[in-house]
MMTF fields as JSON, N, C-alpha, C and O atoms, coordinates in Angstrom:
{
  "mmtfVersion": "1.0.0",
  "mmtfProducer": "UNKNOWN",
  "numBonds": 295,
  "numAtoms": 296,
  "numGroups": 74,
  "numChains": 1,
  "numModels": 1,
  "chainsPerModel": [1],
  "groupsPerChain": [74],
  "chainIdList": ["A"],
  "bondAtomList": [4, 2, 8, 6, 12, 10, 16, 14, 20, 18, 24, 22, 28, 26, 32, 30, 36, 34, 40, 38, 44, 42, 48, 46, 52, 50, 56, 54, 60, 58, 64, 62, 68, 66, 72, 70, 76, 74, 80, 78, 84, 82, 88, 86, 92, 90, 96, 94, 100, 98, 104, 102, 108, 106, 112, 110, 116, 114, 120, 118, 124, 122, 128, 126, 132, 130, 136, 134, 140, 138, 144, 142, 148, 146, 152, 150, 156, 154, 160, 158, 164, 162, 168, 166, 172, 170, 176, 174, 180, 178, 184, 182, 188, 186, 192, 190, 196, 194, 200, 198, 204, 202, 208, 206, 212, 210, 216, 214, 220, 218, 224, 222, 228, 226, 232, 230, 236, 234, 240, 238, 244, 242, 248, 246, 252, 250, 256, 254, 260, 258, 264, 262, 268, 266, 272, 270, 276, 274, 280, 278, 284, 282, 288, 286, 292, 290],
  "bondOrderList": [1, 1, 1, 1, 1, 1, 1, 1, 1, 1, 1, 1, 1, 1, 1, 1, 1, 1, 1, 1, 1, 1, 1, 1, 1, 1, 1, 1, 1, 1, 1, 1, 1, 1, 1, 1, 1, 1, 1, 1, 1, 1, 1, 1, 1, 1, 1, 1, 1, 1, 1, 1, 1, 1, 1, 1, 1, 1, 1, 1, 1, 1, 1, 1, 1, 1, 1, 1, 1, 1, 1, 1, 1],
  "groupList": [{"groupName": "UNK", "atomNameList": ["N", "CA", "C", "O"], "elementList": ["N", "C", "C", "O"], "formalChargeList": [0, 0, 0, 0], "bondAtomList": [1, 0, 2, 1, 3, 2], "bondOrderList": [1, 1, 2], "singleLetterCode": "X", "chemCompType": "L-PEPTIDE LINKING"}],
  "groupTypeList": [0, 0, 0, 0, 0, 0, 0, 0, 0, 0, 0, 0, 0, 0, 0, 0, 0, 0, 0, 0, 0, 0, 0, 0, 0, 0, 0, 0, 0, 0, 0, 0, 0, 0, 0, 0, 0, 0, 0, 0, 0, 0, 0, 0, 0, 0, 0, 0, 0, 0, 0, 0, 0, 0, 0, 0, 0, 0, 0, 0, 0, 0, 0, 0, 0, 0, 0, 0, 0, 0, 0, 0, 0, 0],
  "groupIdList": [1, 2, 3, 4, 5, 6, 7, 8, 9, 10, 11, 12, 13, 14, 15, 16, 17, 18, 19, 20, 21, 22, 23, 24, 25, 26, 27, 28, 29, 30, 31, 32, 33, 34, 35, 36, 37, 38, 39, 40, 41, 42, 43, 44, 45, 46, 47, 48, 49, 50, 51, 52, 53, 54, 55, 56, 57, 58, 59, 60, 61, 62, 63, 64, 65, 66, 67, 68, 69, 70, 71, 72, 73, 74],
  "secStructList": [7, 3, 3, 3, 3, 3, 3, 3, 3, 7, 6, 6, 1, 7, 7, 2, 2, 2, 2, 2, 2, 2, 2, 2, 2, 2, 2, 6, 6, 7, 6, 6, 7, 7, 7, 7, 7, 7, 5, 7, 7, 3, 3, 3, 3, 7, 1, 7, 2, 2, 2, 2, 2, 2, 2, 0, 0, 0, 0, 0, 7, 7, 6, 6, 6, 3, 3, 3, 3, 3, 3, 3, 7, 7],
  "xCoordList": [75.404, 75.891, 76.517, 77.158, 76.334, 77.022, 78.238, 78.304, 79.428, 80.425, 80.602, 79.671, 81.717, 82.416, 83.834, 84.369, 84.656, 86.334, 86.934, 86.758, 87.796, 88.259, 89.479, 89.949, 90.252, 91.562, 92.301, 91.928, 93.474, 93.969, 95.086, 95.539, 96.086, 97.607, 98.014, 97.213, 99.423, 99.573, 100.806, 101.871, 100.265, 100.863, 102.552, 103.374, 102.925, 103.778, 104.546, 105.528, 103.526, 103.523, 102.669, 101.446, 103.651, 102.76, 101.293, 101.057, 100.761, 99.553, 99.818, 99.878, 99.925, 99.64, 98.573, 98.449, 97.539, 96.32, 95.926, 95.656, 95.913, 95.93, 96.991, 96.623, 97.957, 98.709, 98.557, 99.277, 97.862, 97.201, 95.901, 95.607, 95.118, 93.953, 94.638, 94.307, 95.612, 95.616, 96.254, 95.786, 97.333, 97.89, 96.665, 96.793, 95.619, 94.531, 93.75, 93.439, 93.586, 92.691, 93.426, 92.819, 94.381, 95.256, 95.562, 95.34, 95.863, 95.732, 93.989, 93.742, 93.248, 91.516, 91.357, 90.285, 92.552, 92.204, 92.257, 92.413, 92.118, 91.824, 92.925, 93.344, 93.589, 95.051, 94.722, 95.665, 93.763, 93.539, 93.135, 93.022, 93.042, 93.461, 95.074, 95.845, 95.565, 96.554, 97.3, 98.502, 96.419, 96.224, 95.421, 94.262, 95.574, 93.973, 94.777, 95.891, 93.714, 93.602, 92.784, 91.647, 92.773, 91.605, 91.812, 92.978, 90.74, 90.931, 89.362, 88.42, 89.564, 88.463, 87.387, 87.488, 86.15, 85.713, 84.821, 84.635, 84.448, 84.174, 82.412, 82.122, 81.932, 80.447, 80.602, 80.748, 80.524, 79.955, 78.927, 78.686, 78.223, 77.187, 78.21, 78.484, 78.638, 79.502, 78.593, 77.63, 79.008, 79.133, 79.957, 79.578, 80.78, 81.356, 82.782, 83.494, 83.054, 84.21, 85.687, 86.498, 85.843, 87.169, 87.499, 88.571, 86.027, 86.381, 86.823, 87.813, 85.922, 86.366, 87.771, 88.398, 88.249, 89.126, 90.467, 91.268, 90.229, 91.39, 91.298, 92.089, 89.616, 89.941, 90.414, 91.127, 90.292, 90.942, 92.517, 93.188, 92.874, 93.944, 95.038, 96.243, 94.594, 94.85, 94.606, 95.299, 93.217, 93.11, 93.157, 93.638, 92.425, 92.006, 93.443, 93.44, 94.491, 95.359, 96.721, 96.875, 97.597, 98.866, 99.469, 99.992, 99.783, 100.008, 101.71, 102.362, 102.185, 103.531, 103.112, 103.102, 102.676, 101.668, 100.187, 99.785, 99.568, 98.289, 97.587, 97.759, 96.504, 96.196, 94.698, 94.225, 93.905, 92.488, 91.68, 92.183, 90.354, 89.339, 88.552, 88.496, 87.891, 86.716, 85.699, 85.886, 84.723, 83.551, 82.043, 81.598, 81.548, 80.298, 79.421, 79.617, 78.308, 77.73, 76.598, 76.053, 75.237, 73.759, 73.592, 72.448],
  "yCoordList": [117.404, 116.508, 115.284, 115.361, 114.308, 112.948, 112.544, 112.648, 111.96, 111.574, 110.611, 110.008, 109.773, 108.633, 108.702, 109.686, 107.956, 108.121, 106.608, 105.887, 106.335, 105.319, 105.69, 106.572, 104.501, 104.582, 103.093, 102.06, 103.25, 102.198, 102.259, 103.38, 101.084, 101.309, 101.664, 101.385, 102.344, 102.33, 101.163, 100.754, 100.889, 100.037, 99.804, 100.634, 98.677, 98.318, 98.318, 97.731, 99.352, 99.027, 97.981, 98.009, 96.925, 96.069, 96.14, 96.832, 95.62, 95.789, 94.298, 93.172, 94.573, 93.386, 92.715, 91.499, 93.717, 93.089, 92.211, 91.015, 92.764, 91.694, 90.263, 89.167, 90.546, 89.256, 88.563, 87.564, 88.688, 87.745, 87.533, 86.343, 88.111, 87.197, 86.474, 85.29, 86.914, 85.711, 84.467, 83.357, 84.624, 83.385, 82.467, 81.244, 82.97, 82.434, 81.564, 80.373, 82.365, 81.688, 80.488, 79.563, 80.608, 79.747, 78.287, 77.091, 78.632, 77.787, 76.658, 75.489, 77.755, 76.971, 76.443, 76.089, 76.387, 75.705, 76.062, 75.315, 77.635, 78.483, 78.543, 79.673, 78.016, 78.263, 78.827, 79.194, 79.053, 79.651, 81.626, 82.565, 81.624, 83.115, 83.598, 83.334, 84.191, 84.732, 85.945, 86.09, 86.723, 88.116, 88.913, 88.869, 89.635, 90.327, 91.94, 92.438, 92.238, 93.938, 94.528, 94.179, 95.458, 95.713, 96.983, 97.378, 97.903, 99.111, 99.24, 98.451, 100.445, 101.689, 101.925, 101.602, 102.306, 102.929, 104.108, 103.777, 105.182, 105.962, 106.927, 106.483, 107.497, 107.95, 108.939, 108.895, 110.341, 111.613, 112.541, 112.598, 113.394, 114.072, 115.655, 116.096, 116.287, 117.412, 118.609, 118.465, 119.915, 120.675, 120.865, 121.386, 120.594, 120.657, 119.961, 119.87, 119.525, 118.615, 118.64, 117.713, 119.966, 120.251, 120.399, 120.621, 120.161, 119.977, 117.975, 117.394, 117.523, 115.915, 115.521, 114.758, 116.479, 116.158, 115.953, 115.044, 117.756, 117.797, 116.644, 116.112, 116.627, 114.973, 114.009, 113.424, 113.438, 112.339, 112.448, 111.555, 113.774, 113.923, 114.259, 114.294, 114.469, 115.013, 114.198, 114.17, 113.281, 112.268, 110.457, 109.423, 110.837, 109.351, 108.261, 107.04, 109.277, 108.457, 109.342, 110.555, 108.325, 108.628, 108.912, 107.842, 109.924, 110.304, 109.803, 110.273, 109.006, 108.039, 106.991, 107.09, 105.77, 104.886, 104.693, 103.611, 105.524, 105.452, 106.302, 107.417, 106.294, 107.072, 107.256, 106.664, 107.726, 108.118, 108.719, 109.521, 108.309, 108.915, 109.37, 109.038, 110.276, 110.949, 111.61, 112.512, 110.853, 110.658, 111.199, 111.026, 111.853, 112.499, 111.611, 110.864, 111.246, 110.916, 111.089, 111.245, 111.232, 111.346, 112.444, 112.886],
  "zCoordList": [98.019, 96.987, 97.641, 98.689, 97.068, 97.544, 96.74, 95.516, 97.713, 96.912, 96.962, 97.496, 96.54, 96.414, 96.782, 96.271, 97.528, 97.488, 97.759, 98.741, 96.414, 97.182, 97.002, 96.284, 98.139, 98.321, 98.169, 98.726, 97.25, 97.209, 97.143, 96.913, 97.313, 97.757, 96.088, 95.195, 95.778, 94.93, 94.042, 94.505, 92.814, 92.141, 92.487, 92.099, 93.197, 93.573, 95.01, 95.464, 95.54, 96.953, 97.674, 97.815, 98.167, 99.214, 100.014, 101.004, 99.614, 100.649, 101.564, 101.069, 102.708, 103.798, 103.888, 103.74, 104.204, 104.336, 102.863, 102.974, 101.712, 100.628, 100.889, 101.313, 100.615, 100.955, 102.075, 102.066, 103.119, 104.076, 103.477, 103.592, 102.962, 102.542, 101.397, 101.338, 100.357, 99.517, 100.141, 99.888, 100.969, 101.483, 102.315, 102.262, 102.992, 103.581, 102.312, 102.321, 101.45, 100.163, 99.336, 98.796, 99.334, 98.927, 100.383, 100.193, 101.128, 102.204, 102.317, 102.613, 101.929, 101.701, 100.452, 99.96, 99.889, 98.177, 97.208, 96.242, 97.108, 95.837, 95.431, 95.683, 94.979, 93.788, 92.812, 92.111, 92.467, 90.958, 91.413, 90.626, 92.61, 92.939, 92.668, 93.59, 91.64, 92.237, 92.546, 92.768, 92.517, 92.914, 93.674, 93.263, 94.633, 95.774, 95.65, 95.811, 95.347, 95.814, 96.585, 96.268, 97.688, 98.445, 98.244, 98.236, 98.038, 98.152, 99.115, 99.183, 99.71, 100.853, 100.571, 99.388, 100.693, 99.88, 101.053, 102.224, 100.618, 102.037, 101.212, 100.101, 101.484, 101.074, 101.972, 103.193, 100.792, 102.008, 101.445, 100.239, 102.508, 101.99, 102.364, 103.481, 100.868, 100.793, 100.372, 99.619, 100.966, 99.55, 98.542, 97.493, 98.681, 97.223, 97.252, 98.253, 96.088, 95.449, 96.097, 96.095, 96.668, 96.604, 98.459, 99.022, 99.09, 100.622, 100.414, 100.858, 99.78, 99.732, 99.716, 100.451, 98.328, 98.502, 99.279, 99.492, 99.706, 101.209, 102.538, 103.316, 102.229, 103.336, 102.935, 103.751, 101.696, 100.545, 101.09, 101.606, 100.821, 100.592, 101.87, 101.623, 103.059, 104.055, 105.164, 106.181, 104.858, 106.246, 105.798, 106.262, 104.745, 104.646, 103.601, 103.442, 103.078, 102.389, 102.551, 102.697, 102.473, 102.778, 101.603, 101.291, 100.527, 99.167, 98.941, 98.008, 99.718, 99.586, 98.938, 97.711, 99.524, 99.229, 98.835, 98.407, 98.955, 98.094, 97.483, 97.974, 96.199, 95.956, 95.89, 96.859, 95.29, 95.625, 94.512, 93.725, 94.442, 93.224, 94.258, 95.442, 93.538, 94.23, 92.994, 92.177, 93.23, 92.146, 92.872, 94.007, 91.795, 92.108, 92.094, 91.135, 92.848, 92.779, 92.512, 93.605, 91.095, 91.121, 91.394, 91.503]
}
């Protein structure tokens, strides 16, 4: 089975890496940006749902600051 996982910071925690691309985009002109979010996105070939997740949950995100979907894929 194929999955999906993304990871993204959670609502109200800082992301750095966003706020350097927006200050960059804004520096090139774009004022009418005024918000960036980046979230992860990762693709695996599983058997089943609930190994994804312990990696979701165990390697790929820090459950302080971010959180994570994990979607079946097809």
């Amino acid at each position: 089975m194929k999955f999906k996982v993304e990871v993204s910071y959670k609502p109200g925690v800082e992301d750095p890496e966003a706020l350097t691309l927006l200050k960059n985009l804004n520096i090139l002109g774009y004022h009418e940006i005024s918000n960036v979010s980046i979230s992860k996105v990762y693709y695996f070939d599983a058997g089943n749902e609930e190994e994804v997740k312990q990696v979701a949950d165990k390697i790929l995100s820090n459950p302080v600051i971010h959180s994570y979907k994990v979607e079946k894929l097809g």
